[in-house]
Structure formats: C-alpha cells, structure tokens
C-alpha positions as a Markdown table, in Angstrom:
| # | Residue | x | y | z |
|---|---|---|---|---|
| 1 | Unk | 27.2 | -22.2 | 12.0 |
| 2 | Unk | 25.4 | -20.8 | 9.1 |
| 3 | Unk | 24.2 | -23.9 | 7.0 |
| 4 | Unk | 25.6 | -22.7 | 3.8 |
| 5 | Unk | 28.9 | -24.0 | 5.5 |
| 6 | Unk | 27.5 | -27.4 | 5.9 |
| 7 | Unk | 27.5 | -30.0 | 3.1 |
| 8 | Unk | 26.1 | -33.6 | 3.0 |
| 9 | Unk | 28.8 | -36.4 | 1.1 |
| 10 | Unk | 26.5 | -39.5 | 0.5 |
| 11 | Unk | 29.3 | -41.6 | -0.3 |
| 12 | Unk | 30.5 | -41.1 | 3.3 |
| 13 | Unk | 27.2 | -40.4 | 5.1 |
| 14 | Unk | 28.4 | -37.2 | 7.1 |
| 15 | Unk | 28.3 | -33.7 | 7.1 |
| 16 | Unk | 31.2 | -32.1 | 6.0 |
| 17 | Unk | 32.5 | -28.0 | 6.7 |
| 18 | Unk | 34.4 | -26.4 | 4.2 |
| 19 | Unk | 36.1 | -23.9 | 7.2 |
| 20 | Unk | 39.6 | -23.7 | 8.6 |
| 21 | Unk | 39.6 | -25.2 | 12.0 |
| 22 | Unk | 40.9 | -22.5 | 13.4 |
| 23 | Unk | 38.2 | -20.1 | 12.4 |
| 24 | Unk | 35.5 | -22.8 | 13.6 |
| 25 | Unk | 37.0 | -23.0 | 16.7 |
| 26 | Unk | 36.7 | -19.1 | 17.3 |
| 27 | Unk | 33.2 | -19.4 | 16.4 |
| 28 | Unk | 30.6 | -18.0 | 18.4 |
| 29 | Unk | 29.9 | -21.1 | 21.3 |
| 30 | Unk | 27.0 | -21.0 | 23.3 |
| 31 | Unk | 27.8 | -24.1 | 25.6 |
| 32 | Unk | 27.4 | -22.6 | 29.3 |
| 33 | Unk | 25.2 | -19.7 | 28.4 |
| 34 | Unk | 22.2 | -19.9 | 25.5 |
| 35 | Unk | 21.7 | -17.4 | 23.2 |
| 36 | Unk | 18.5 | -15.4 | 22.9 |
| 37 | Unk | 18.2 | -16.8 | 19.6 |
| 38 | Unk | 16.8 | -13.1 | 17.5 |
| 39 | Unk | 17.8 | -11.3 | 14.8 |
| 40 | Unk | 20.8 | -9.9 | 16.6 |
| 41 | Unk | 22.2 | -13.4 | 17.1 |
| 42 | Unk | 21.8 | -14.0 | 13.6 |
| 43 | Unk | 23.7 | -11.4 | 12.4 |
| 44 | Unk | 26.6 | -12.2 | 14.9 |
| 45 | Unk | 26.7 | -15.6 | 14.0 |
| 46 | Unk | 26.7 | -14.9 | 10.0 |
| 47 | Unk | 29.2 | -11.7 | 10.7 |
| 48 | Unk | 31.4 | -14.0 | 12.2 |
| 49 | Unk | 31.4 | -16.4 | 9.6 |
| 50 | Unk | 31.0 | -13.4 | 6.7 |
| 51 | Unk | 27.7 | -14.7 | 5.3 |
| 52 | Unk | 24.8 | -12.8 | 4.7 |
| 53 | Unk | 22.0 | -13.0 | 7.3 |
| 54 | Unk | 19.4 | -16.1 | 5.6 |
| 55 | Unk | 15.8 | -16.6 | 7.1 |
C-alpha cells in the first residue's frame, strides 16, 4: 500500500485508508510468497493503486 493512502487520526490513535474495500482487498498480497522488493514491485504496487512511483 503506497503510504500516501495511509493517514494518522490522533484523536483516535490509528491509521486510517481512504480506499474502497473492495479495491484494497484486490491489492497486490504477498502473504505465501515475498516479493523481490525492486523497482518493478514498486511500480506494480503504485500501478495498482494509480499512484506515482515515490522513493
């Protein structure tokens, strides 16, 4: 999840995502096989979520 997504709400202490649930469910996962995390990855991950790639 790109971190521009993510958002901190002191009042509640918790991050909050501003996505449709749907959309974060369909997200790239990586929870039986890990990523090579490079560039390639990156853009994936920030295609899906139509974001610019940020390093």
């Amino acid at each position: 999840m790109p971190f521009p997504l993510i958002t901190y709400d002191r009042a509640q202490d918790e991050y909050v995502i501003t996505i449709d649930r749907r959309v974060l469910e369909g997200g790239p996962s990586w929870s039986n096989n890990p990523p090579e995390f490079d560039y390639a990855y990156v853009d994936r991950v920030s295609g899906y979520y139509d974001r610019e790639t940020r390093l």
